[in-house]
C-alpha positions in Angstrom: 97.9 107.0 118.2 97.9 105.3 121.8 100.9 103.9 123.6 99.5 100.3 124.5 102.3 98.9 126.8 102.0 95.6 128.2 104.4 93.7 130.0 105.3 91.7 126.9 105.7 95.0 124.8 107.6 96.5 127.7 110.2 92.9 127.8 110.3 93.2 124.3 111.3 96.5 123.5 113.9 95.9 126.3 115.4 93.0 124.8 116.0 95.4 120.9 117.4 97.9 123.0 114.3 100.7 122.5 113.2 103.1 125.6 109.7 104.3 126.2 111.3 107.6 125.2 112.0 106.8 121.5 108.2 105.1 121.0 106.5 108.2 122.6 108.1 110.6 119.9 108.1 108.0 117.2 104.2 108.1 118.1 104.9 112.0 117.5 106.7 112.0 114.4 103.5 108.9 113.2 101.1 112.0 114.4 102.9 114.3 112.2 103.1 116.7 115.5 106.3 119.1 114.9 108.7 117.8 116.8 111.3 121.0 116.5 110.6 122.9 119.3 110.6 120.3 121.3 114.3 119.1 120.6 115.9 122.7 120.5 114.3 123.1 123.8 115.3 119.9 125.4 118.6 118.5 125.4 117.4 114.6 126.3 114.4 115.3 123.5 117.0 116.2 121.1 119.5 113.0 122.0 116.2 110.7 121.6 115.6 111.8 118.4 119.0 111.3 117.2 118.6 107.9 118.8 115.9 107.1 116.3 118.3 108.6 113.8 120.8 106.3 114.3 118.6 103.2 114.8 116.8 103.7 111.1 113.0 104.6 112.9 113.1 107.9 110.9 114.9 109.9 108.4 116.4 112.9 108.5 113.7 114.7 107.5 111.6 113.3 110.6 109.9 110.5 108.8 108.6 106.9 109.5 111.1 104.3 108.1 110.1 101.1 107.2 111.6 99.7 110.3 109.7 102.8 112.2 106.6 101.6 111.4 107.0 97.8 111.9 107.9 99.2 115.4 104.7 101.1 115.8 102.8 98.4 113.9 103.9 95.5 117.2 103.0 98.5 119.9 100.0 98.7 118.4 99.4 95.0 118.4 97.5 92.9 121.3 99.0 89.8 120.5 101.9 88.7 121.6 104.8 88.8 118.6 108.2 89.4 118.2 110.1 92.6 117.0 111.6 91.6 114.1 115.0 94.2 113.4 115.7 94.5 109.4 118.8 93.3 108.9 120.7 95.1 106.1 121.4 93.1 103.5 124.6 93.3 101.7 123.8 91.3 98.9 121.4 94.0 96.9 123.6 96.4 97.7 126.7 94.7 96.1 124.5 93.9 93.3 124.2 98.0 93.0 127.9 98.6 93.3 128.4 95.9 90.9 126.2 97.7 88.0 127.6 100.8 89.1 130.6 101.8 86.0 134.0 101.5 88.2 135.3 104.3 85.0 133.7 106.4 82.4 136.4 104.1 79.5 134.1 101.4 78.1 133.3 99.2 75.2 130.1 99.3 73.4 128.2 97.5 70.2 132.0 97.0 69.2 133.0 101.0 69.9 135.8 101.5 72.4 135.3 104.8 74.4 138.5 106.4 76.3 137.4 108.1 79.5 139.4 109.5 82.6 137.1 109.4 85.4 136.8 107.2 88.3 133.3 106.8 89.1 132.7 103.9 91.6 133.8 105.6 95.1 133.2 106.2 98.6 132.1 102.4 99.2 131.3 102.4 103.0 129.4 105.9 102.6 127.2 104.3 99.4 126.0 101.7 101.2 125.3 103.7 104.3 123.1 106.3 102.2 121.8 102.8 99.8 120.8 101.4 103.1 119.4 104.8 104.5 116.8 104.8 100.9 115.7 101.5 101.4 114.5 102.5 105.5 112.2 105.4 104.0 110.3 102.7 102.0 110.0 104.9 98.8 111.8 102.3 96.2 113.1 99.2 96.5 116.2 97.4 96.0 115.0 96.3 92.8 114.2 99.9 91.9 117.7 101.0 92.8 118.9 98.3 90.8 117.4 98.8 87.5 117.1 102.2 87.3 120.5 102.3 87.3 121.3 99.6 85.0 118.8 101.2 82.5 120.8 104.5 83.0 124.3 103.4 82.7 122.7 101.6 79.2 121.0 104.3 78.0 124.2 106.7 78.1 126.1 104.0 76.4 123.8 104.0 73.4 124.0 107.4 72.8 127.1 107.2 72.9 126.9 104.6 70.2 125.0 106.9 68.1 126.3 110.4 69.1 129.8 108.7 69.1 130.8 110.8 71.9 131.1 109.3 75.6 128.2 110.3 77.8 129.2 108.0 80.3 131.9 110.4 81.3 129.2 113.3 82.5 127.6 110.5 85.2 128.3 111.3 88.4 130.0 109.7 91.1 128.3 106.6 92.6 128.1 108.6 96.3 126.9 111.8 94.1 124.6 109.9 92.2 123.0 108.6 95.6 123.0 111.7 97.5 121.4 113.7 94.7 118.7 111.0 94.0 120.0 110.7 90.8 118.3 107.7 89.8 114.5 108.9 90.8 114.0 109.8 86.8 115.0 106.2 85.6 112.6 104.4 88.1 109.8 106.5 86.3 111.1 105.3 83.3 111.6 102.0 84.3 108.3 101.5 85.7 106.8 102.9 82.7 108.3 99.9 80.3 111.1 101.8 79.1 113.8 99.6 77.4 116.8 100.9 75.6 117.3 99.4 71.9 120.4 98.3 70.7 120.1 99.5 66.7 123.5 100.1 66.5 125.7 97.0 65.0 129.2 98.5 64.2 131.2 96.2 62.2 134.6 95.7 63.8 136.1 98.0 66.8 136.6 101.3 66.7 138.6 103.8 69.5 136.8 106.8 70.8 
């Protein structure tokens, strides 16, 4: 990949706060060239890369974010466009935290399940690594979303039938982002999988 710098790309750039620097090794990382030696070698190659770091271009595993790309995708453009910045949006990731249990005690099909566990925590760090998910373009908010919902259900109904709480062997909402946790239920998900509710208890019972 070429750098094509214009004036306008040049203004641009200047005006989002990105240096020549960080588009010649975002080029690199796009090129898939190892980038390694060059930042344990150089002390300025090593802080631009952590300056892509910390701007969303790339993860921490030296990859194109979404944001990365669009970047790439304007330099590489002759006409003369804006560079639009993803805001992060704090209204899918509520959504998230919302769905996420806040405890492991809960109420299903009429069963009342004692648990002991706090499992909605570290909020500033969830939605720091949520955001961080969304930039390497893998799955989508949506993804995130019901893969989670379709989790927390599915452990509820076998509870239902096992009549022992599952719920209290998820793990904690920063723990279940960190670990990917929810990369089995997207499968699932996508696949058309639904969780069926064949349990009617008649009146409550404690857990």
């Amino acid at each position: 990949m070429k750098m094509n710098v214009t004036p306008y790309h040049w203004e641009e750039l200047s005006k989002k706060g990105y240096t020549l620097d960080q588009i010649f090794l975002l080029m690199l990382v796009h090129d898939e060239v190892d980038i390694t030696s060059m930042c344990n070698a150089s002390v300025k190659i090593s802080m631009v890369h952590s300056s892509l770091l910390r701007k969303g271009l790339i993860t921490e595993e030296s990859k194109l974010t979404t944001m990365g790309t669009e970047l790439l995708v304007f330099m590489d453009s002759k006409e003369e466009r804006k560079i639009v910045k993803n805001k992060k949006s704090t209204t899918v990731f509520e959504e998230w935290w919302s769905a996420f249990p806040g405890t492991d005690n809960f109420t299903c099909l009429g069963i009342n399940f004692k648990g002991a566990r706090s499992l909605r925590t570290a909020k500033d760090a969830c939605r720091l690594k949520f955001d961080k998910i969304l930039l390497e373009g893998e799955h989508s908010a949506s993804d995130l979303i019901d893969s989670l919902k379709y989790d927390v259900s599915m452990k509820k109904e076998m509870s239902v039938k096992g009549m022992s709480n599952k719920l209290t062997y998820m793990q904690n909402s920063l723990t279940y982002l960190n670990q990917r946790s929810y990369e089995p239920f997207i499968e699932l998900v996508k696949a058309g999988a639904t969780i069926e509710k064949s349990f009617t208890p008649k009146g409550g019972t404690d857990v």
